[in-house]
MOPAC internal coordinates of N, CA, C and O (Angstrom, degrees):
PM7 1SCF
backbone

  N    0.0000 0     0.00 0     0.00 0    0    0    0
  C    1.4579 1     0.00 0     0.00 0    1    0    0
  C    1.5092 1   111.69 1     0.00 0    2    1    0
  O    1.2310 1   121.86 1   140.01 1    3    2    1
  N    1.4473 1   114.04 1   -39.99 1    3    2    1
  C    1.6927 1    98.26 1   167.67 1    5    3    2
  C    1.9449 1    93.13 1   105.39 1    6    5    3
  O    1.2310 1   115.34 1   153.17 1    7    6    5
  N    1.3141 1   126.45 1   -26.83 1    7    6    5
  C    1.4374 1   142.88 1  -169.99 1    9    7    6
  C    1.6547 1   104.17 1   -48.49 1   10    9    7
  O    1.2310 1   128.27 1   -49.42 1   11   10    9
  N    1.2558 1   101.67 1   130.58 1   11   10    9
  C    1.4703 1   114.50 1  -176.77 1   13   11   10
  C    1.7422 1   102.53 1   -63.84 1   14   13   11
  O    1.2310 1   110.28 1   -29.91 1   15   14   13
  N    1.3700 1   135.86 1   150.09 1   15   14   13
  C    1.1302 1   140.78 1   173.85 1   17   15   14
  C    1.7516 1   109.48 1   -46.25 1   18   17   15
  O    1.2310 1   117.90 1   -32.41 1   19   18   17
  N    1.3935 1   121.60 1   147.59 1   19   18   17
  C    1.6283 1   111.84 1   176.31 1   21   19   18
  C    1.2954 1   106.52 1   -89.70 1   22   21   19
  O    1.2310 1   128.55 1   -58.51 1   23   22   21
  N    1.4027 1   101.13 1   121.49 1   23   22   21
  C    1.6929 1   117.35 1   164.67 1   25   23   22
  C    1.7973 1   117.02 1   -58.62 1   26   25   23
  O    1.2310 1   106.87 1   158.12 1   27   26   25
  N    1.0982 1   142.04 1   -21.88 1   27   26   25
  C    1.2249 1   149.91 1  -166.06 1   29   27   26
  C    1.3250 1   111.88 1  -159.52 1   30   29   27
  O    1.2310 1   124.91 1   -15.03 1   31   30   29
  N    1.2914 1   108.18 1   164.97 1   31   30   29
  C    1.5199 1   115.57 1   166.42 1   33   31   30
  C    1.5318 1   124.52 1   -56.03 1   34   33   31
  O    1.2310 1   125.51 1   147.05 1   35   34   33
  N    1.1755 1   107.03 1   -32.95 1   35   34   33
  C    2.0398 1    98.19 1   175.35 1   37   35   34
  C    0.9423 1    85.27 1   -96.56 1   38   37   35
  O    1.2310 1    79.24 1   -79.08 1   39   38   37
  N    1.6490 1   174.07 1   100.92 1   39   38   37
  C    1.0973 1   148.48 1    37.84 1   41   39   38
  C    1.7441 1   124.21 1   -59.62 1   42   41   39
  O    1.2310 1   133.65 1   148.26 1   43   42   41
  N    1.7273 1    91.21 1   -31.74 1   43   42   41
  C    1.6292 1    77.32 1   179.93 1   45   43   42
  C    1.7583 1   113.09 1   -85.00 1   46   45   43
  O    1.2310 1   123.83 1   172.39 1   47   46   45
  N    1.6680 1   110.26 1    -7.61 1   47   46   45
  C    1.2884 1    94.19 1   149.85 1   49   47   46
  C    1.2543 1   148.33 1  -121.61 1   50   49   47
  O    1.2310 1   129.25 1  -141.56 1   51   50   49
  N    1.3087 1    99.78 1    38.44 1   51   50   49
  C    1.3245 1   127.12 1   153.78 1   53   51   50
  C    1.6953 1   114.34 1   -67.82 1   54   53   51
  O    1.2310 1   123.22 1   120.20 1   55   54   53
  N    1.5664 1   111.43 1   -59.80 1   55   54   53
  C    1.2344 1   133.05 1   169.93 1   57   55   54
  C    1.6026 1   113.06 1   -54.02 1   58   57   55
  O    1.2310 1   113.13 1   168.21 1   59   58   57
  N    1.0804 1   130.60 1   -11.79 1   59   58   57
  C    1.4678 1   128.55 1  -168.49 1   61   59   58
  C    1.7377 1    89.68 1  -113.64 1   62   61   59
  O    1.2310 1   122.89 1   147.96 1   63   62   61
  N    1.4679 1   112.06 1   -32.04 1   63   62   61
  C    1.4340 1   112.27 1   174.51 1   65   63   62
  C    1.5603 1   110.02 1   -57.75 1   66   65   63
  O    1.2310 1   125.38 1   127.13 1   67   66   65
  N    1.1193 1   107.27 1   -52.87 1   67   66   65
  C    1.6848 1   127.53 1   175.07 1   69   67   66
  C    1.7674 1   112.56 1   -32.02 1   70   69   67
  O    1.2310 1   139.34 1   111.81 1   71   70   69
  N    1.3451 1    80.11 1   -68.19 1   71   70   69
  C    1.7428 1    94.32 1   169.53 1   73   71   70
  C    1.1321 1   153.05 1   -62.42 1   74   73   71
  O    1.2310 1   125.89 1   141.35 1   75   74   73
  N    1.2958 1   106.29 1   -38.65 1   75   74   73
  C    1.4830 1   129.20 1   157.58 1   77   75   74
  C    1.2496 1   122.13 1  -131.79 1   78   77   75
  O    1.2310 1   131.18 1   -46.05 1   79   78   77
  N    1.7129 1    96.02 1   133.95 1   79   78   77
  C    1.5914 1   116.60 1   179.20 1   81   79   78
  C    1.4404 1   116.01 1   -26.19 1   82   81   79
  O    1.2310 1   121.44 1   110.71 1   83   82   81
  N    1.3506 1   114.85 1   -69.29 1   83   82   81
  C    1.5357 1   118.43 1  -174.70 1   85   83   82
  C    1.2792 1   111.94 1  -145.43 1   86   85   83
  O    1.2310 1   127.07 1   -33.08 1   87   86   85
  N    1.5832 1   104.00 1   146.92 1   87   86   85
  C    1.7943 1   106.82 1  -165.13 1   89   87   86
  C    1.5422 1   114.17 1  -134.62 1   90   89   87
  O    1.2310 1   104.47 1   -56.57 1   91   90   89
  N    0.9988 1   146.27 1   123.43 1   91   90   89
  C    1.7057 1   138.49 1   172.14 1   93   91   90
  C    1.3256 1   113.58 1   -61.63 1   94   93   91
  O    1.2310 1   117.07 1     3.13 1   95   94   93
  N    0.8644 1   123.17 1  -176.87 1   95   94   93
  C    1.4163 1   144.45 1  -179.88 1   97   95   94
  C    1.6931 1    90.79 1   -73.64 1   98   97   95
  O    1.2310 1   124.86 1   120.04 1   99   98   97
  N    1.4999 1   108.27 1   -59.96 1   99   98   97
  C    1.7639 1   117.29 1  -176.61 1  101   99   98
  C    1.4636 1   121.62 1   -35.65 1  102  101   99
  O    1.2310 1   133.94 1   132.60 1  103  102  101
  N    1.4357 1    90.64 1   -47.40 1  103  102  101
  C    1.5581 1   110.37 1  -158.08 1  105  103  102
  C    1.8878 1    85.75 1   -79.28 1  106  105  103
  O    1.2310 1   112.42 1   142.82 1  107  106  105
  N    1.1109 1   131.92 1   -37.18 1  107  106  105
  C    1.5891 1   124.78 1  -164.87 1  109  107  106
  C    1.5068 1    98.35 1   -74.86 1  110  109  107
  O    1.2310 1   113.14 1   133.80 1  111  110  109
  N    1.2044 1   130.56 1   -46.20 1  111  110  109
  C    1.2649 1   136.45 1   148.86 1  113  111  110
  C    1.8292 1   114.79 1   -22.82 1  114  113  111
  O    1.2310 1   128.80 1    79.25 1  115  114  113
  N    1.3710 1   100.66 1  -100.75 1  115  114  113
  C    1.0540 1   119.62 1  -171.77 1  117  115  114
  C    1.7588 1   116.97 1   -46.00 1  118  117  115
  O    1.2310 1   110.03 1   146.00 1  119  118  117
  N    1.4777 1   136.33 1   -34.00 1  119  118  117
  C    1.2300 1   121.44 1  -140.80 1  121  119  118
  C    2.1617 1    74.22 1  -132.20 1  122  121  119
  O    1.2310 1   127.61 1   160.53 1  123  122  121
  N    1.1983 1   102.95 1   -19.47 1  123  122  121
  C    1.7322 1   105.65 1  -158.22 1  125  123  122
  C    1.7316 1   101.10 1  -107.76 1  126  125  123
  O    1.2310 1   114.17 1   132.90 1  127  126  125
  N    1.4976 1   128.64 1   -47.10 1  127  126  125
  C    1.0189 1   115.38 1  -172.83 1  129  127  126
  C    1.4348 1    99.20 1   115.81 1  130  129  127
  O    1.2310 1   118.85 1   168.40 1  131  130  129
  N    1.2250 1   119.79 1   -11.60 1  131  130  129
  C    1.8164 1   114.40 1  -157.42 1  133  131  130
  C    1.8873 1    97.40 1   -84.69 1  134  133  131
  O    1.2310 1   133.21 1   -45.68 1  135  134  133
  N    1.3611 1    92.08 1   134.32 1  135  134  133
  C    1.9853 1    82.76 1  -175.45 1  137  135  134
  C    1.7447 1    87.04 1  -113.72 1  138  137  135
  O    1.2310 1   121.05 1  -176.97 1  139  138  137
  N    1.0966 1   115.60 1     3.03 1  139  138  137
  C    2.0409 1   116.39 1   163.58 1  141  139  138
  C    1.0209 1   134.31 1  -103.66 1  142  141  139
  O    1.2310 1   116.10 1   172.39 1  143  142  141
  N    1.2423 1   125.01 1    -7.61 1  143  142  141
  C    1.3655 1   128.68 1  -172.34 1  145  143  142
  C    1.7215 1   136.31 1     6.57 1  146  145  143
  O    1.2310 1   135.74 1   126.51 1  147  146  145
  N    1.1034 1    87.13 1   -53.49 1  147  146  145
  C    1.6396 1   110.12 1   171.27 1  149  147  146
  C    1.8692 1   108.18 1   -64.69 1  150  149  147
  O    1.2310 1   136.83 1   122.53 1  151  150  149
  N    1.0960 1    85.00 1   -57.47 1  151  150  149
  C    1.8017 1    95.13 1  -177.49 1  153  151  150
  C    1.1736 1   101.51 1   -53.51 1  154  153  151
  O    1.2310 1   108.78 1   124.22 1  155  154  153
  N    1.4292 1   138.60 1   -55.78 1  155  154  153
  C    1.3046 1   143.54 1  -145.23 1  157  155  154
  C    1.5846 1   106.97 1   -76.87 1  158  157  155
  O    1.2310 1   131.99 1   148.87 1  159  158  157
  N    1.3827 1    94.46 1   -31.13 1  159  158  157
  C    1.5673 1   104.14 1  -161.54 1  161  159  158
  C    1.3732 1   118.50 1   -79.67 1  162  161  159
  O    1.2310 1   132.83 1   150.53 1  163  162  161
  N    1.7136 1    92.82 1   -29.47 1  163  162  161
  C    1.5251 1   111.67 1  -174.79 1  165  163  162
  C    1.6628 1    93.57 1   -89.48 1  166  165  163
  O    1.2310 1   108.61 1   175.90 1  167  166  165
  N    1.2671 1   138.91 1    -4.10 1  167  166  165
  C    1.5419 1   130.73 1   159.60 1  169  167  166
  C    1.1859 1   105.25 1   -87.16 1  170  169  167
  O    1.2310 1   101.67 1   179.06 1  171  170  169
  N    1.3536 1   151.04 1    -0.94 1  171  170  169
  C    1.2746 1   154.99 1   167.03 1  173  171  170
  C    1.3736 1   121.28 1   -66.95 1  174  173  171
  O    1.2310 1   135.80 1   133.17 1  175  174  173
  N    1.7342 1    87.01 1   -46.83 1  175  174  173
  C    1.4744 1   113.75 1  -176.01 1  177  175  174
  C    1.2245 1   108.75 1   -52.52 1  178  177  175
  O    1.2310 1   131.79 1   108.44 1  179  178  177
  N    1.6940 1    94.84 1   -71.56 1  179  178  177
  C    1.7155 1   104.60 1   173.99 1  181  179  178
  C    1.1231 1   124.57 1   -37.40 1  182  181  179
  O    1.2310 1   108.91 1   147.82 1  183  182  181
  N    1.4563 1   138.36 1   -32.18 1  183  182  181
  C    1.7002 1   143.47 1   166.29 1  185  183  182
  C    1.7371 1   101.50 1   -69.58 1  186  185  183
  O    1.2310 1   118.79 1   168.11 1  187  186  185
  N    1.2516 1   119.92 1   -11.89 1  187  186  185
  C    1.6268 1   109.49 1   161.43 1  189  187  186
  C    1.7992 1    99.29 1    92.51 1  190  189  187
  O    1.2310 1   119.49 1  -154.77 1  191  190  189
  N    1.3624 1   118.58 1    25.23 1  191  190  189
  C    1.4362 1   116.73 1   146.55 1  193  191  190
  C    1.2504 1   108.36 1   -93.94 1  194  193  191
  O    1.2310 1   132.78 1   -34.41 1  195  194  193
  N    1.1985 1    92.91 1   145.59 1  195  194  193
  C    1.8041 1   132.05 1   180.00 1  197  195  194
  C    1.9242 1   106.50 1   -55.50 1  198  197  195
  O    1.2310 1   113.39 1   -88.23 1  199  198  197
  N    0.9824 1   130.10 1    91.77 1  199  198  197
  C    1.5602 1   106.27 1   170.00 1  201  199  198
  C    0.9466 1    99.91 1  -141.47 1  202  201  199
  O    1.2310 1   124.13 1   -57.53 1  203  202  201
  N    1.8361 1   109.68 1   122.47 1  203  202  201
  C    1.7029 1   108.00 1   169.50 1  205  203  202
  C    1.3950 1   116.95 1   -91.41 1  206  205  203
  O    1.2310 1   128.13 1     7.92 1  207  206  205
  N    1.4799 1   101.96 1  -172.08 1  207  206  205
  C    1.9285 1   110.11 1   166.62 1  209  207  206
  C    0.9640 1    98.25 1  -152.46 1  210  209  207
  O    1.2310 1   124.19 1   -44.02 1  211  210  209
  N    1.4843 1   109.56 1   135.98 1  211  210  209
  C    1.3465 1   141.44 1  -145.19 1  213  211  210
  C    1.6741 1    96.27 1  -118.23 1  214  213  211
  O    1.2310 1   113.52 1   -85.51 1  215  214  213
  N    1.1706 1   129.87 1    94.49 1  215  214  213
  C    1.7345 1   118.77 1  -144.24 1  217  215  214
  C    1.6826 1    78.14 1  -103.81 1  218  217  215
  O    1.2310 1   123.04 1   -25.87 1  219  218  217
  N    1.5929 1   111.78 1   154.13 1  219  218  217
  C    1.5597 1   136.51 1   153.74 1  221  219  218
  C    1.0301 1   102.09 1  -133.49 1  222  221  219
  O    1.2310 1   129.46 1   -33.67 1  223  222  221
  N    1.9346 1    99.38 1   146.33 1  223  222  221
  C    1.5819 1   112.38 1   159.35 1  225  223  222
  C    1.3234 1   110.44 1  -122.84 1  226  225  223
  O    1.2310 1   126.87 1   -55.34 1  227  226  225
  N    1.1186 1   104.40 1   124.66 1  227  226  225
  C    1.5841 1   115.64 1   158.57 1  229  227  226
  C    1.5757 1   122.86 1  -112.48 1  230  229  227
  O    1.2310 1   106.47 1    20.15 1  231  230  229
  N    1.1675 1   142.75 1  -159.85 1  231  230  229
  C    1.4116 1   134.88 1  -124.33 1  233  231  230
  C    1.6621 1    84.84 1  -157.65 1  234  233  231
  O    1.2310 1   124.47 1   -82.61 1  235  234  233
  N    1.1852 1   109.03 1    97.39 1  235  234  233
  C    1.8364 1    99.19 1   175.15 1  237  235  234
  C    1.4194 1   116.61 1   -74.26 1  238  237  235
  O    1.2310 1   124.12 1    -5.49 1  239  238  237
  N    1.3165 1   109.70 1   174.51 1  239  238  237
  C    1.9703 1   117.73 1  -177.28 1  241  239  238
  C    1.5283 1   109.09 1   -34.05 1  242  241  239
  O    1.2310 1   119.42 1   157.39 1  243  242  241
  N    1.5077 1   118.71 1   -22.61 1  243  242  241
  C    1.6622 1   104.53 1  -172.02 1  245  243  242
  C    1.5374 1   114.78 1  -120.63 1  246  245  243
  O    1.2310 1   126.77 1  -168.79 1  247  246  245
  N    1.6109 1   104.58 1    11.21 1  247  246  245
  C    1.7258 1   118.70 1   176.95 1  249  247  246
  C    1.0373 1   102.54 1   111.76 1  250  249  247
  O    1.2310 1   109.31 1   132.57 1  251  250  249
  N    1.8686 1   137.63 1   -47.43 1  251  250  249
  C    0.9113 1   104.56 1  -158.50 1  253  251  250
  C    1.2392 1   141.54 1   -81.07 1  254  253  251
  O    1.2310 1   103.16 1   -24.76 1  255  254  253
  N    1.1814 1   148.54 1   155.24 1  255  254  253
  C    1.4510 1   146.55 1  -165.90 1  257  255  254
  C    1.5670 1   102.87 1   -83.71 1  258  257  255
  O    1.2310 1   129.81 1   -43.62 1  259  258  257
  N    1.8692 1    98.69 1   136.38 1  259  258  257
  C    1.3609 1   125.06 1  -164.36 1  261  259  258
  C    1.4917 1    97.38 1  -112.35 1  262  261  259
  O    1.2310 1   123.79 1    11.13 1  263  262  261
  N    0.8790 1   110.33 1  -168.87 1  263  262  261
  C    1.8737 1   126.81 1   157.77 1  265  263  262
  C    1.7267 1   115.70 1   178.44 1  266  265  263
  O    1.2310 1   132.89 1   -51.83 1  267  266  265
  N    1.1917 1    92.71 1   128.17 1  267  266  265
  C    1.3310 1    98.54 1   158.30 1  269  267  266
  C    1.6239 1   135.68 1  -141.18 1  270  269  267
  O    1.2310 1   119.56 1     8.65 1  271  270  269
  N    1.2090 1   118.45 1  -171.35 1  271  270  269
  C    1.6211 1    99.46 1  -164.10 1  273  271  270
  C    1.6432 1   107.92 1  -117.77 1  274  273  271
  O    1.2310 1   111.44 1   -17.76 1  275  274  273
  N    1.0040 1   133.73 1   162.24 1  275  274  273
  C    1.6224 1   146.71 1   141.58 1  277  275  274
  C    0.8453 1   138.86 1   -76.89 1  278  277  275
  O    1.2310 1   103.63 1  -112.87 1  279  278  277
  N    1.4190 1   147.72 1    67.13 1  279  278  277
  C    1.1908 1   154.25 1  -130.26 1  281  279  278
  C    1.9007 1   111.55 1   -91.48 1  282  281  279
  O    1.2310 1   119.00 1   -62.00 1  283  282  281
  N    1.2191 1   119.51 1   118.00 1  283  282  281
  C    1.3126 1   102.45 1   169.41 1  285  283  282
  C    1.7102 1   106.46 1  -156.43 1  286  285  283
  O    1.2310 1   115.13 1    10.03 1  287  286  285
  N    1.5188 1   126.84 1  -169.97 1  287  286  285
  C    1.1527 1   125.96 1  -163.73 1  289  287  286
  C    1.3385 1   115.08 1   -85.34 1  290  289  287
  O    1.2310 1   106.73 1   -52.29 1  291  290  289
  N    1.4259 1   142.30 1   127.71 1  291  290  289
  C    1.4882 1   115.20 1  -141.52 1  293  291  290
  C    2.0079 1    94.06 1   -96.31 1  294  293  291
  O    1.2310 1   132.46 1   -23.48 1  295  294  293
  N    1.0770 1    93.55 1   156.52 1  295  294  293
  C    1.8109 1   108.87 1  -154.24 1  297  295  294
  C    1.5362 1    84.98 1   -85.94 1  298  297  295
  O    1.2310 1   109.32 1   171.38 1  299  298  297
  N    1.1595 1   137.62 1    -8.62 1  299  298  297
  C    1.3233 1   132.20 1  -163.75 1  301  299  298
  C    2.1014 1   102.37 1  -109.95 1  302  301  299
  O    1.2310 1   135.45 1   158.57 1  303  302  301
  N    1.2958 1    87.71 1   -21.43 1  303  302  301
  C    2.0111 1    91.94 1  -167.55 1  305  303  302
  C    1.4010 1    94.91 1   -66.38 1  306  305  303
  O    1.2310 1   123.12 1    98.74 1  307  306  305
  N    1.2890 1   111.62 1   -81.26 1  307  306  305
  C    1.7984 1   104.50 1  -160.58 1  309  307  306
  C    2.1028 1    94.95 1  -153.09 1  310  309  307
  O    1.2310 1   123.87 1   -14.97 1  311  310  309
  N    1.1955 1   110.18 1   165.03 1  311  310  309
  C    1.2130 1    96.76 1   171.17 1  313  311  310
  C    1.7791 1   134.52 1   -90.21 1  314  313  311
  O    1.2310 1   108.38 1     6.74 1  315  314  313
  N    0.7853 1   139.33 1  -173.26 1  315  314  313
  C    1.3078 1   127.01 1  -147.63 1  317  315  314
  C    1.3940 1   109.85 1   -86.67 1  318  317  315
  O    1.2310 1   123.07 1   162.08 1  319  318  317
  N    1.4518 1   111.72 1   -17.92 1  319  318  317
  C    1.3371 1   124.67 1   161.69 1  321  319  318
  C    1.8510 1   117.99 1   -33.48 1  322  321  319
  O    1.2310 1   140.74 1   131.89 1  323  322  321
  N    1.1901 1    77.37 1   -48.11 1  323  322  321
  C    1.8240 1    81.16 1  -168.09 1  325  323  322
  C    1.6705 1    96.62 1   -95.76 1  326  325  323
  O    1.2310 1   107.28 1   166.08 1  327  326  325
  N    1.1818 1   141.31 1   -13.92 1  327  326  325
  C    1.0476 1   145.67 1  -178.58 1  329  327  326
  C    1.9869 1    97.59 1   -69.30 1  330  329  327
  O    1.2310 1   125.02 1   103.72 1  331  330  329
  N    1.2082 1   107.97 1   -76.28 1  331  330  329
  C    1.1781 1   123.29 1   145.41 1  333  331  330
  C    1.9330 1   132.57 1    -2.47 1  334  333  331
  O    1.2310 1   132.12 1   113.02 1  335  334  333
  N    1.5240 1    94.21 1   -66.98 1  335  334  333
  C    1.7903 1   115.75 1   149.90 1  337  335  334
  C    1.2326 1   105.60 1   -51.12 1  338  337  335
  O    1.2310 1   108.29 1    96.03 1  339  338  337
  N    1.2877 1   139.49 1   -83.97 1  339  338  337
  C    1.4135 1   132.49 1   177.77 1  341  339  338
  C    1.7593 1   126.27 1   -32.10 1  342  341  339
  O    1.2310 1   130.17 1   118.36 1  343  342  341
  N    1.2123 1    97.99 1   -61.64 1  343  342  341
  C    1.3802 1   112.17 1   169.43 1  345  343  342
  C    2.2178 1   102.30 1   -37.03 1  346  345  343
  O    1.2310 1   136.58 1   116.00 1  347  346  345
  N    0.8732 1    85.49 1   -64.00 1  347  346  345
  C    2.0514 1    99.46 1  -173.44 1  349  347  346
  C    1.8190 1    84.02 1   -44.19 1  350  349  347
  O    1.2310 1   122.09 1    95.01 1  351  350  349
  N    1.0931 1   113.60 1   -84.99 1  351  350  349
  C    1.5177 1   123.34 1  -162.57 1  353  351  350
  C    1.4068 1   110.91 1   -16.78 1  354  353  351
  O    1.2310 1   133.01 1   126.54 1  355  354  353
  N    1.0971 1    92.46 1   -53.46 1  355  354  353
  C    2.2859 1   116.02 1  -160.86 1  357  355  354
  C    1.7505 1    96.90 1   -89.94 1  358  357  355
  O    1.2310 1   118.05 1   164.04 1  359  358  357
  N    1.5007 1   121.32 1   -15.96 1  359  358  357
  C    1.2989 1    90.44 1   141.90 1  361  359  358
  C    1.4990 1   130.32 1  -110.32 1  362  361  359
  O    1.2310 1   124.01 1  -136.74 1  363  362  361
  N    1.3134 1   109.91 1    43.26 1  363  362  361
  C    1.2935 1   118.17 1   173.46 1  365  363  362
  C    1.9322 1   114.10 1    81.53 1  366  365  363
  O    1.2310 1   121.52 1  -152.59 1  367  366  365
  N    0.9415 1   114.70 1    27.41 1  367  366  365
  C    1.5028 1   136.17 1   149.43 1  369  367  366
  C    1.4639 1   142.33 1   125.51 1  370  369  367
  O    1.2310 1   104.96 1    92.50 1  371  370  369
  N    0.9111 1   145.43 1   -87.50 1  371  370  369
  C    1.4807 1   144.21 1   133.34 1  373  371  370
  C    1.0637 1   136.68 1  -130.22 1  374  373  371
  O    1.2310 1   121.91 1  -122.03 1  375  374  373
  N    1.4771 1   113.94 1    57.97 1  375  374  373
  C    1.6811 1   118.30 1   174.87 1  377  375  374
  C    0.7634 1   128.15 1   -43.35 1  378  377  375
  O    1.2310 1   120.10 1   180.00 1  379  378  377

């Protein structure tokens, strides 16, 4: 991608949005560093990128029903180009 390093937490998951199709809460955690996911995503929002969640429920070890989501760039908002544009801005321009 050529993408300048992420200065903050909603850039680096912005940048992990960039990269991969779809991500959990786990995976932003686990593979990214992000301990907000939710928070971050929903400040993304507010700057007017597209990001859905793709929610499942399944049935944990004792029955009860869980859910969680998949987070990725929504295929319908704009293309990654401008996703991309944003990303540059918020880390301070286009290196």
């Amino acid at each position: 991608f050529g993408l300048p390093k992420p200065i903050n937490q909603q850039t680096n998951v912005l940048r992990a949005l960039l990269n991969n199709k779809e991500l959990t809460r786990r995976d932003f955690m686990v593979k990214f560093d992000v301990l907000d996911a939710p928070k971050n995503i929903e400040s993304l929002r507010k700057r007017g990128i597209g990001i859905t969640c793709r929610r499942v429920s399944v049935n944990d070890q004792f029955g009860t029903k869980v859910s969680y989501g998949y987070y990725s760039i929504d295929e319908y908002w704009a293309n990654k180009e401008r996703a991309e544009m944003i990303y540059r801005e918020m880390c301070g321009g286009s290196k």
